[in-house]
Residue frames relative to the residue before (quaternion, step in Angstrom):
aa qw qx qy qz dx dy dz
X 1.0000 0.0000 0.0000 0.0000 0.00 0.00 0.00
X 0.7627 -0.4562 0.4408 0.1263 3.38 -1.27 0.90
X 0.4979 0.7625 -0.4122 0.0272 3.53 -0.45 0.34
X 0.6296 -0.6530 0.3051 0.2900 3.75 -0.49 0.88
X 0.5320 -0.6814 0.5017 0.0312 3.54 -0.45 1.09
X 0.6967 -0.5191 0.3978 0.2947 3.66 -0.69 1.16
X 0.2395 0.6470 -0.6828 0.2404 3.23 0.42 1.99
X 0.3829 -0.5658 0.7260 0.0791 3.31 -1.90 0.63
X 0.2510 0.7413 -0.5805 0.2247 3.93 -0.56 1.45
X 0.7683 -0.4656 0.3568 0.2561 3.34 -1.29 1.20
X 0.0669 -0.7032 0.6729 0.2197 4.21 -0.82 0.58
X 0.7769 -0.2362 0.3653 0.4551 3.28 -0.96 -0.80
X 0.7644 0.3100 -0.0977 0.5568 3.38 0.57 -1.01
X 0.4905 -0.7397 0.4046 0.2204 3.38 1.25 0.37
X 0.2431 0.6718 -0.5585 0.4215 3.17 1.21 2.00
X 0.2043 -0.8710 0.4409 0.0726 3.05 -0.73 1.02
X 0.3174 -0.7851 0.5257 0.0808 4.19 -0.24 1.30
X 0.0758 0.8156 -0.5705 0.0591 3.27 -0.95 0.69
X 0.1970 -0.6578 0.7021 0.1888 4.31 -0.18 0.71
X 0.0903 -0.7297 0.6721 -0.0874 3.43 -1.18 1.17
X 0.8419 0.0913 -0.1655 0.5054 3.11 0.39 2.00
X 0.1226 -0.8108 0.5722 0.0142 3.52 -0.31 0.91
X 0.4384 -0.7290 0.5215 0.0664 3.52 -1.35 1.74
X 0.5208 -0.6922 0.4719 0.1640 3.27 -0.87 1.17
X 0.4452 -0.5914 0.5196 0.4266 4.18 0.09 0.22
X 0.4876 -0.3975 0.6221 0.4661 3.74 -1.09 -0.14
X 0.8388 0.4704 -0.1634 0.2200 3.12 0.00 -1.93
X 0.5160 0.3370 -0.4150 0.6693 3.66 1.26 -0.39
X 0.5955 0.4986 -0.4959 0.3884 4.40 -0.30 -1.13
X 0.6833 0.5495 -0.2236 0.4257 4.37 0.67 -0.75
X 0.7544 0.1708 -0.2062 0.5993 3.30 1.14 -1.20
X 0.7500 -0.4543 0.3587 0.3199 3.86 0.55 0.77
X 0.7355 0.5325 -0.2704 0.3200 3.40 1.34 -0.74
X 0.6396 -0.5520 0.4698 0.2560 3.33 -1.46 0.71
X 0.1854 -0.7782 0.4053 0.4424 3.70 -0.58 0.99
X 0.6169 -0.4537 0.3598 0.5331 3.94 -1.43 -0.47
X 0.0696 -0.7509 0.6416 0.1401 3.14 -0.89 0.14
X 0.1701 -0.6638 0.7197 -0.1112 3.56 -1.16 1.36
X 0.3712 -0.6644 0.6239 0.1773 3.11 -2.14 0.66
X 0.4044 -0.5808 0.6108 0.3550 3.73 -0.77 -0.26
X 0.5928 -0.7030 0.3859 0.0737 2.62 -1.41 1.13
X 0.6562 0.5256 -0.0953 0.5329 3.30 1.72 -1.14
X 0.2766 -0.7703 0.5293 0.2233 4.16 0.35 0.65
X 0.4641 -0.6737 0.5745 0.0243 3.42 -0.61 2.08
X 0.7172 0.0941 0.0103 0.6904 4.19 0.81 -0.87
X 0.3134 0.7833 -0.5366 -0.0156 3.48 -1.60 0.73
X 0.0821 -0.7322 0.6246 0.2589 3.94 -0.65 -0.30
X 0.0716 -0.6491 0.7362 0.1778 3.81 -1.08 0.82
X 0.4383 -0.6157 0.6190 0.2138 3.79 0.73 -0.20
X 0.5542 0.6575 -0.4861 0.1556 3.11 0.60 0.51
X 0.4356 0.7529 -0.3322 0.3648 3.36 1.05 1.23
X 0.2395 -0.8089 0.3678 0.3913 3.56 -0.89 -1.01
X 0.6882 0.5670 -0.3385 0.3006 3.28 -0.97 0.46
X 0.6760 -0.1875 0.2957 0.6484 3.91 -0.40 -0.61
X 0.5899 -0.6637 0.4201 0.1871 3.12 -1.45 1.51
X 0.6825 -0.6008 0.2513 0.3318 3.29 -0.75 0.87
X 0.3861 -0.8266 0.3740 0.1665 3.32 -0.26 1.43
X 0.0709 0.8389 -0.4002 0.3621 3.67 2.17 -0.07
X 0.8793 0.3905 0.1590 0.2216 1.55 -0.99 -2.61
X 0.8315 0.2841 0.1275 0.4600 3.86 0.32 -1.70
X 0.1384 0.6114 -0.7781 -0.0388 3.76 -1.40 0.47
X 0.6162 -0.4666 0.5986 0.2103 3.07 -2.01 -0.01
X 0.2973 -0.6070 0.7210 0.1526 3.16 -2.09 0.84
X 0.0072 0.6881 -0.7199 -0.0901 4.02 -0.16 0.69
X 0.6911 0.3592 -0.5849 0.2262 2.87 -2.51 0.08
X 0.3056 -0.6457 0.6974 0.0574 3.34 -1.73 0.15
X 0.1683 0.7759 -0.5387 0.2818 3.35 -0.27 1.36
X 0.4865 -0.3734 0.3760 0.6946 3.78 1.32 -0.17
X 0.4133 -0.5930 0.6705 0.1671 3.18 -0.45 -1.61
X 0.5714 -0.5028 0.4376 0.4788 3.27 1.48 -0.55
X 0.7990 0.2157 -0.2472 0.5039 3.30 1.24 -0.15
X 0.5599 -0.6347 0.4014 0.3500 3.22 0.82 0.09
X 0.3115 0.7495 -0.5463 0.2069 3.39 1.26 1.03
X 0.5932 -0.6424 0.4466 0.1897 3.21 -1.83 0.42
X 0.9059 0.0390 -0.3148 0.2806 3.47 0.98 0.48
X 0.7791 -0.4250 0.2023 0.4141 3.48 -1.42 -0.09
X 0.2742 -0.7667 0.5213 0.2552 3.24 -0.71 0.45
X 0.0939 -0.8653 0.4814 0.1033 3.72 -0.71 0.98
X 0.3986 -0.6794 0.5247 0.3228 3.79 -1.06 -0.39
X 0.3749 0.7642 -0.3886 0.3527 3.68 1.79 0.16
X 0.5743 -0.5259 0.5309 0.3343 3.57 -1.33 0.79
X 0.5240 0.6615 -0.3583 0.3994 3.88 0.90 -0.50
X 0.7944 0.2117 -0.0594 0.5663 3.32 1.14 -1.21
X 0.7584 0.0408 -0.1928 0.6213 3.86 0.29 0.40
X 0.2032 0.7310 -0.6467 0.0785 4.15 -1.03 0.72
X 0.3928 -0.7208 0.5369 0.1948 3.29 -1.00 0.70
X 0.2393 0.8416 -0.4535 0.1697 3.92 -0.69 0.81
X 0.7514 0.0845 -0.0422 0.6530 3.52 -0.96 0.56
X 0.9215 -0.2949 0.1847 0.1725 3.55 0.23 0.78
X 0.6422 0.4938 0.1132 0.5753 2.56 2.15 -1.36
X 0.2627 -0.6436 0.7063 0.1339 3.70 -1.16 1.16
X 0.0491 0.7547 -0.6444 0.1131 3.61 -0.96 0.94
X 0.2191 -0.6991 0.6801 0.0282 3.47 -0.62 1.75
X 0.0014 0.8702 -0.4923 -0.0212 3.54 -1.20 0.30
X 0.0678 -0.9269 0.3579 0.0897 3.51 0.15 0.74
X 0.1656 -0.9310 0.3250 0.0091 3.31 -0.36 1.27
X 0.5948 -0.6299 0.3705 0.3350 3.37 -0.59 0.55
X 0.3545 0.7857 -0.4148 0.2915 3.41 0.26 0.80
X 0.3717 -0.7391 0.5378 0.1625 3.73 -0.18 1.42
X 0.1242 0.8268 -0.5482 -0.0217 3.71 -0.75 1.31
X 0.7906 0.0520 -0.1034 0.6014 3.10 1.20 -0.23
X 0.7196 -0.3164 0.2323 0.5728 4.00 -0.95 -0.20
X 0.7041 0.2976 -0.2263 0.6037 3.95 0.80 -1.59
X 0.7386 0.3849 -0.3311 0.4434 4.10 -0.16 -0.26
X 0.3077 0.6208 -0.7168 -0.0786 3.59 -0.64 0.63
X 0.7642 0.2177 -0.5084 0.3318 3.59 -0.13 0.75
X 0.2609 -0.8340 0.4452 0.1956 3.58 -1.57 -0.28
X 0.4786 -0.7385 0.4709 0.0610 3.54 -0.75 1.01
X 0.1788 -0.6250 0.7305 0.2091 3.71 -1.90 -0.94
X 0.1053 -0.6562 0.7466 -0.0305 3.30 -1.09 1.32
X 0.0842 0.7920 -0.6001 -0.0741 3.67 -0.46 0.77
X 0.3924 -0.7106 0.5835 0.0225 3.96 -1.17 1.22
X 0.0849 0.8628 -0.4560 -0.2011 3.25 -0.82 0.69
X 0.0597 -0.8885 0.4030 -0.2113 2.97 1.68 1.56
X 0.7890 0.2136 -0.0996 0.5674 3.68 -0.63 0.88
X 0.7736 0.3573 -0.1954 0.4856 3.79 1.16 -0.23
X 0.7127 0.1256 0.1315 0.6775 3.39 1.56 -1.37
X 0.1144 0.7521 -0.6252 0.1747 3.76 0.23 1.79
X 0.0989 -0.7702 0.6190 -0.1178 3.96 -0.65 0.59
X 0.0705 0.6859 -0.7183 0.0932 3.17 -1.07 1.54
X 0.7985 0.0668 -0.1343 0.5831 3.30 -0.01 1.86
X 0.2415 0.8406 -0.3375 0.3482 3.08 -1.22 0.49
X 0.0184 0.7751 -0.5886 -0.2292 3.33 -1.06 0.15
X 0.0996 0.8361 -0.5214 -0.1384 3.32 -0.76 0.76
X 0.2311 -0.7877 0.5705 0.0269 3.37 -1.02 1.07
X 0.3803 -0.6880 0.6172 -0.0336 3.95 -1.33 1.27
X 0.1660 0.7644 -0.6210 0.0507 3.73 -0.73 0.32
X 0.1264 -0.7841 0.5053 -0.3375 2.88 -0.16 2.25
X 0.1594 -0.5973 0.7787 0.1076 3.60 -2.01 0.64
X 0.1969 -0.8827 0.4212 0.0681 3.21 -0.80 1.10
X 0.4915 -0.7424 0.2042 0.4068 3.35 -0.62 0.29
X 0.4550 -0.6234 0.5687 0.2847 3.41 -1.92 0.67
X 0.7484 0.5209 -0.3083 0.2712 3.51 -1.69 0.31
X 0.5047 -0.7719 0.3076 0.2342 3.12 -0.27 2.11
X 0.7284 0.3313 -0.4128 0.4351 3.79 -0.68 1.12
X 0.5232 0.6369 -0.4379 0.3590 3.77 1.41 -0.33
X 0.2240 -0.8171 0.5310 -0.0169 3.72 -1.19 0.79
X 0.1964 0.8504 -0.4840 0.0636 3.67 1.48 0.95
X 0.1437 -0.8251 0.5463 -0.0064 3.53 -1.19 0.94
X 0.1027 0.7098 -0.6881 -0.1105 3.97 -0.56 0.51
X 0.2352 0.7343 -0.5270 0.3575 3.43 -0.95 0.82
X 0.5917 -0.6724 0.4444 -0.0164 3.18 -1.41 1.39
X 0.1551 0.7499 -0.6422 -0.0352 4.10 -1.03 0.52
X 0.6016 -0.6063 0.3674 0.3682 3.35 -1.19 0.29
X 0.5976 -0.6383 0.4467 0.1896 3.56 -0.92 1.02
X 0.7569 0.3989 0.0481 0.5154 3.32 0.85 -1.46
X 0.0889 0.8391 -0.5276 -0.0981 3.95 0.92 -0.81
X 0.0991 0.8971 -0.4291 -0.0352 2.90 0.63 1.45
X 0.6650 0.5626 -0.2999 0.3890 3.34 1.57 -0.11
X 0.6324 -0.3079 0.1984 0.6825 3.64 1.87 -0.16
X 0.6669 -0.4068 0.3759 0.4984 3.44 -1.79 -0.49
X 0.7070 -0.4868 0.2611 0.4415 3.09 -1.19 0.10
X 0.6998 -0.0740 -0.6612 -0.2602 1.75 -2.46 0.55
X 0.0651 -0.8687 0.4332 -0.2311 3.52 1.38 1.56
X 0.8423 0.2654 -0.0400 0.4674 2.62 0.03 -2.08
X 0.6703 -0.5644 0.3406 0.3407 3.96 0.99 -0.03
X 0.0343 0.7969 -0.6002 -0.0595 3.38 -1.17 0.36
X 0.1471 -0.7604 0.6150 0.1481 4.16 -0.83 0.66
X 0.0334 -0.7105 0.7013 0.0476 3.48 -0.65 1.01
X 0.6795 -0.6014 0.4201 0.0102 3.23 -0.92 1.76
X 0.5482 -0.0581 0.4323 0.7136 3.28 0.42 -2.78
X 0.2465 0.5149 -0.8207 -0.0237 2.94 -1.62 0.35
X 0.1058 -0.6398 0.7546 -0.1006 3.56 -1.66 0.97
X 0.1190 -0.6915 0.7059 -0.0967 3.63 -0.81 1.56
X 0.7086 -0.5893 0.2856 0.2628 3.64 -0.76 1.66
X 0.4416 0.8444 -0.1309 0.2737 2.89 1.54 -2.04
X 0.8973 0.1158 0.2855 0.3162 2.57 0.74 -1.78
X 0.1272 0.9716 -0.1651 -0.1117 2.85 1.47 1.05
X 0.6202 0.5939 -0.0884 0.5049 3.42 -0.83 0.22
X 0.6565 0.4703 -0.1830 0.5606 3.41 0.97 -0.76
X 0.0132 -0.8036 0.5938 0.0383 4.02 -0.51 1.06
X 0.0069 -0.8402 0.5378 0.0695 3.49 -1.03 0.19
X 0.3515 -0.7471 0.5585 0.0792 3.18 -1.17 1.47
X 0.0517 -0.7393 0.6386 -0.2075 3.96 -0.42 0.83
X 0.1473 0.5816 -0.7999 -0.0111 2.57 -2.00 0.67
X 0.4169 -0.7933 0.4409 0.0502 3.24 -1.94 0.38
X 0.1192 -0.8981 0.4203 -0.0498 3.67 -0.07 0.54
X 0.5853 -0.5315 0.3892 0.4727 3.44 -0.65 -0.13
X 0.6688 0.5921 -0.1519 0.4231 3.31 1.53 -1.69
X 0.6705 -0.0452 0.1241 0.7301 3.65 1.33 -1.18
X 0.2144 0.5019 -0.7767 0.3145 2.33 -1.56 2.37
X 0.7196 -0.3681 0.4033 0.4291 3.68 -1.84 0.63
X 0.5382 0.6782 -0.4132 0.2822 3.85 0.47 -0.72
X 0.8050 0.1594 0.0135 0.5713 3.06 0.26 -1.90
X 0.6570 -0.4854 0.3928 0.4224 4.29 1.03 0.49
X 0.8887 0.2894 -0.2433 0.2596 3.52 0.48 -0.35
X 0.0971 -0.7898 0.6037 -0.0480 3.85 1.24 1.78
X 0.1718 -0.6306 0.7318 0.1933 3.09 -1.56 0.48
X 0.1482 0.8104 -0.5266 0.2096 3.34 -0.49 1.66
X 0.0356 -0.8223 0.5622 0.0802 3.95 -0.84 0.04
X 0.2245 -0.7504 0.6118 0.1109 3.97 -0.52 1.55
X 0.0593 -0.6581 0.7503 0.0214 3.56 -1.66 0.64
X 0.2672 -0.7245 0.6161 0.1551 2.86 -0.99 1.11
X 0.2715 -0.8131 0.5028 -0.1111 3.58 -0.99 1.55
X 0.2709 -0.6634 0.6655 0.2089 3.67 -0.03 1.43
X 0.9537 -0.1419 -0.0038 0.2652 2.47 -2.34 1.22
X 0.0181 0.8343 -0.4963 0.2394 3.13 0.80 1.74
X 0.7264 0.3003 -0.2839 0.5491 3.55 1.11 -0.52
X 0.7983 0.3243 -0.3623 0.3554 3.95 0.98 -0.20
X 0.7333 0.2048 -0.2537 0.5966 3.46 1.10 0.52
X 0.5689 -0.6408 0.4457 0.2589 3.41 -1.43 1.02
X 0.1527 -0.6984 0.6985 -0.0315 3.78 -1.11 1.30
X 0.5177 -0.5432 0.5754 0.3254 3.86 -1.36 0.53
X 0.2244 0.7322 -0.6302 -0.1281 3.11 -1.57 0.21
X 0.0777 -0.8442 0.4852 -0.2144 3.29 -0.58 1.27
X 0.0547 -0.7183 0.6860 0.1019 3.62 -1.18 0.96
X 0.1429 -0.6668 0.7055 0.1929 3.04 -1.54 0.44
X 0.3008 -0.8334 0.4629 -0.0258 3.23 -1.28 1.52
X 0.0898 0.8357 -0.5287 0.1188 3.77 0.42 0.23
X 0.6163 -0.5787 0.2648 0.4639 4.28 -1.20 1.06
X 0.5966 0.6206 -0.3627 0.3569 3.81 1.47 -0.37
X 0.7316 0.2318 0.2243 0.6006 3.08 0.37 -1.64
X 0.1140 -0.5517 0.8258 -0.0253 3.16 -2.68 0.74
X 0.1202 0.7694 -0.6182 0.1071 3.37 -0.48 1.20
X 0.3756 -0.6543 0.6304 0.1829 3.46 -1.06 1.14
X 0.0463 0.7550 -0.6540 0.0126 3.18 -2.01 0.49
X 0.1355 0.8289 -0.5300 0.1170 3.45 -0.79 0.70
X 0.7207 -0.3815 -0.2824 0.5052 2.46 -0.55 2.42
X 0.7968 -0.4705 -0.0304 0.3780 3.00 -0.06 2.14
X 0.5168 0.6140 -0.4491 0.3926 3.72 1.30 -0.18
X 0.5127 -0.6884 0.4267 0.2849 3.73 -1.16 0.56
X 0.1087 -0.8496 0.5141 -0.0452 3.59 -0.39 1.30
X 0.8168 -0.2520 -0.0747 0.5136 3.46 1.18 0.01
X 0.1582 -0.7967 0.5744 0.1016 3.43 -1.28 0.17
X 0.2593 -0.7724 0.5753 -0.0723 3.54 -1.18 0.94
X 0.0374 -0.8862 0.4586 0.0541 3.65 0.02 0.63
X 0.4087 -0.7292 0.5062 0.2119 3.63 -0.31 0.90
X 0.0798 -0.8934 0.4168 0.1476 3.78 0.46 1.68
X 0.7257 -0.5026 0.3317 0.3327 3.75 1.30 0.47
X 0.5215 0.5960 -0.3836 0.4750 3.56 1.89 -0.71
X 0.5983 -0.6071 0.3220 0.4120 4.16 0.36 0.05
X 0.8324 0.0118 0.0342 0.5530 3.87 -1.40 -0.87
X 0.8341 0.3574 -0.2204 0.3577 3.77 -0.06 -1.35
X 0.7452 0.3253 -0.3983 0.4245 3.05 0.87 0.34
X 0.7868 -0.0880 -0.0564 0.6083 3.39 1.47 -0.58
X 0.1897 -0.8497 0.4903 0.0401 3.18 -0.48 1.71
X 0.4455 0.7688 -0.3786 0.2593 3.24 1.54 -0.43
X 0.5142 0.5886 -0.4951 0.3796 4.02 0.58 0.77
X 0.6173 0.4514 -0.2746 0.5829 3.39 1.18 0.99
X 0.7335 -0.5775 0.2919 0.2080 3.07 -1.25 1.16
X 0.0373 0.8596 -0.5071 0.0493 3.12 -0.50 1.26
X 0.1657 -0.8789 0.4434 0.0589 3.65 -0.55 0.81
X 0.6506 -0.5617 0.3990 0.3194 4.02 -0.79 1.57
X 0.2615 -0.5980 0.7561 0.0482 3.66 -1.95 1.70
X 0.2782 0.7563 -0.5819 -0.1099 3.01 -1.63 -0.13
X 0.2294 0.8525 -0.4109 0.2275 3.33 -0.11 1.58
X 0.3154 -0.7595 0.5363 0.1897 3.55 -0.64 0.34
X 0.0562 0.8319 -0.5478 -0.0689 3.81 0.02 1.25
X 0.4112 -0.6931 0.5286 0.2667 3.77 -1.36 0.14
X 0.7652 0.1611 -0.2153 0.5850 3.67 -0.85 0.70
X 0.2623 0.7697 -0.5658 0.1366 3.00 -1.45 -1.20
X 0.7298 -0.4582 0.3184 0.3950 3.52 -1.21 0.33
X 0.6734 0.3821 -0.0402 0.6316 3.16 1.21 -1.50
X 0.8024 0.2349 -0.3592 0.4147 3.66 -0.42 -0.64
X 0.7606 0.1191 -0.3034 0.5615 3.79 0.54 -0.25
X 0.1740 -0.7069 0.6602 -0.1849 3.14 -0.12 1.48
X 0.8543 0.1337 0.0607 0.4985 3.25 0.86 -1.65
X 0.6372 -0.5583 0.1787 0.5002 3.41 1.38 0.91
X 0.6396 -0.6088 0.4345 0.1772 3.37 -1.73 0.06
X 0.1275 -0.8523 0.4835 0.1535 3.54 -0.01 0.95
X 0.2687 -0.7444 0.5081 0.3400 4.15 0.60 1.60
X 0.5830 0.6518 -0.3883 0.2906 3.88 1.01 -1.33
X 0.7778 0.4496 -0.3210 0.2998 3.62 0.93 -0.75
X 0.6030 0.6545 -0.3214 0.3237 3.74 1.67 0.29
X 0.5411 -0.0701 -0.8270 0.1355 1.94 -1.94 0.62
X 0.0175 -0.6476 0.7511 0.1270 3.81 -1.46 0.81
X 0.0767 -0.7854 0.6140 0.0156 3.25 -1.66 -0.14
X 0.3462 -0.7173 0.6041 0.0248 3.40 -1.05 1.27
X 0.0107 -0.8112 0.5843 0.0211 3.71 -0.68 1.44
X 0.0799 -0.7721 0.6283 0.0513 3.72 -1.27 0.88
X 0.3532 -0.8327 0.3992 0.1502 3.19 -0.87 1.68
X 0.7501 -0.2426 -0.0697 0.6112 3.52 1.68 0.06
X 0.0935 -0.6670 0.7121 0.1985 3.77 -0.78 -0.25
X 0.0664 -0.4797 0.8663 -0.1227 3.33 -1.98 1.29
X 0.2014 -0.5660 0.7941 -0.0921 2.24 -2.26 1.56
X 0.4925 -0.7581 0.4269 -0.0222 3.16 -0.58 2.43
X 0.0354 -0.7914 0.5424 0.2796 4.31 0.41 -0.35
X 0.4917 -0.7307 0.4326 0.1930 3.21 -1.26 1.34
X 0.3765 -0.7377 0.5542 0.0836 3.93 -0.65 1.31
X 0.0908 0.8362 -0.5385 -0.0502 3.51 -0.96 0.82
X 0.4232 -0.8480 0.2846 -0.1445 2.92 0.28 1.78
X 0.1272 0.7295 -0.6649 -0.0980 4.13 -0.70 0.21
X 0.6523 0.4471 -0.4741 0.3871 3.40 0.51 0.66
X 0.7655 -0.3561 0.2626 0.4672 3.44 -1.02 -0.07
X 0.4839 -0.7046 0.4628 0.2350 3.80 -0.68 1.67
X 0.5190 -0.6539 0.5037 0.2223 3.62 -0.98 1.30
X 0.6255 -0.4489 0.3074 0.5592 3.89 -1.13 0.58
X 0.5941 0.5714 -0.4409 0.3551 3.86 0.18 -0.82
X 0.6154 0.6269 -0.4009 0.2599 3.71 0.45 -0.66
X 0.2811 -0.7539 0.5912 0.0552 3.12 -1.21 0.66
């Protein structure tokens, strides 16, 4: 029989459940074997957006302030309809040129679904148009709720998509660790280059399970990560982790190659994101399996 895998999901009253850790059969742990692991078929967390106004307050909150970020981005982060509105179907972040402080002259939406949408395991998948216009820095992608191993990059980080203006067309799947990160030179990351990534919507999606993280986008394999068994610093990812979405400006990375003011307001739309719960299974793996 079938059974769901250390998900974390929303009650009524906005209690939040989480299995913390996933039992090997006897019968596979004896014969050496790995168990299957399947998704469900039916999305356990989701947003189709199929409303209006400010993004569902449920579901989503906001990161405000403008401090870099750690990278030395360039803008503010707000909680205004200006910068993130739901419509026609469609979530649409938008970052605008707008002078708020000496280091921020434009502003944005980072939206978190920390405390609403936690996930241990999983597949979780985004269908998105990204933005166009040399200094943008759009990201869907995933941090730990709990950091149970320290600040970053301890406790981990899954970066879905990231797409730097720079560079169009070009997506990258990443993750982060103590062991491999940009810091010390050794990210474990993989770029696809993605036709008409910024004028028509494309999937992007990892599927996450206690072995493995494997990226996809529109269903084609784009990366993979293997949990090598060595503990926290190399793979911290056995802890709750809960969905980004934000569109930053400049930055170490996105203005590598400067700001183009001509390309603002830009803006990065996502037509929904579902979060799939991971199935561990001794019978034959449902179509969803991977």
């Amino acid at each position: 029989m079938d059974r769901i895998v250390g998900f974390g999901r929303a009650g009524l009253l906005g209690t939040w459940l989480a299995l913390a850790g996933v039992a090997v059969p006897a019968a596979a742990a004896e014969a050496g074997a790995a168990p299957r692991w399947s998704f469900g078929q039916t999305p356990v967390w989701q947003d189709e957006f199929d409303y209006e106004g400010a993004p569902d307050p449920g579901k989503w909150g906001y990161d405000l302030g403008g401090d870099g970020w750690g990278n030395n981005e360039l803008q503010y982060y707000t909680d205004k309809p200006a910068n993130a509105f739901v419509g026609d179907g469609l979530l649409t972040i938008v970052a605008h040129r707008q002078r708020v402080s000496r280091r921020n002259d434009y502003t944005s939406a980072r939206l978190v679904s920390r405390g609403k949408g936690d996930f241990l395991y999983g597949r979780i998948e985004f269908r998105a148009r990204l933005p166009v216009g040399r200094g943008t820095w759009g990201a869907l992608w995933m941090l730990p709720t709990d950091n149970r191993y320290g600040g970053w990059p301890r406790s981990g980080e899954i970066d879905i998509m990231e797409h730097v203006g720079h560079d169009p067309g070009r997506v990258h799947v990443t993750v982060h660790t103590q062991a491999y990160n940009h810091k010390v030179g050794t990210q474990r990351g993989q770029a696809t280059r993605v036709e008409g990534a910024s004028q028509g919507f494309h999937r992007y999606r990892v599927d996450w399970t206690p072995e493995r993280i494997e990226g996809f986008i529109d269903d084609a394999p784009a990366f993979a990560f293997a949990n090598e068994g060595t503990g926290p610093d190399v793979w911290p990812f056995d802890q709750r982790f809960h969905l980004l979405m934000n569109l930053a400006v400049g930055g170490d990375w996105g203005g590598a190659k400067g700001v183009d003011e001509a390309a603002f307001p830009a803006w990065m739309e996502v037509d929904y994101v579902r979060v799939y719960p991971l199935v561990e299974s001794g019978q034959a793996s449902p179509a969803t399996a991977r």
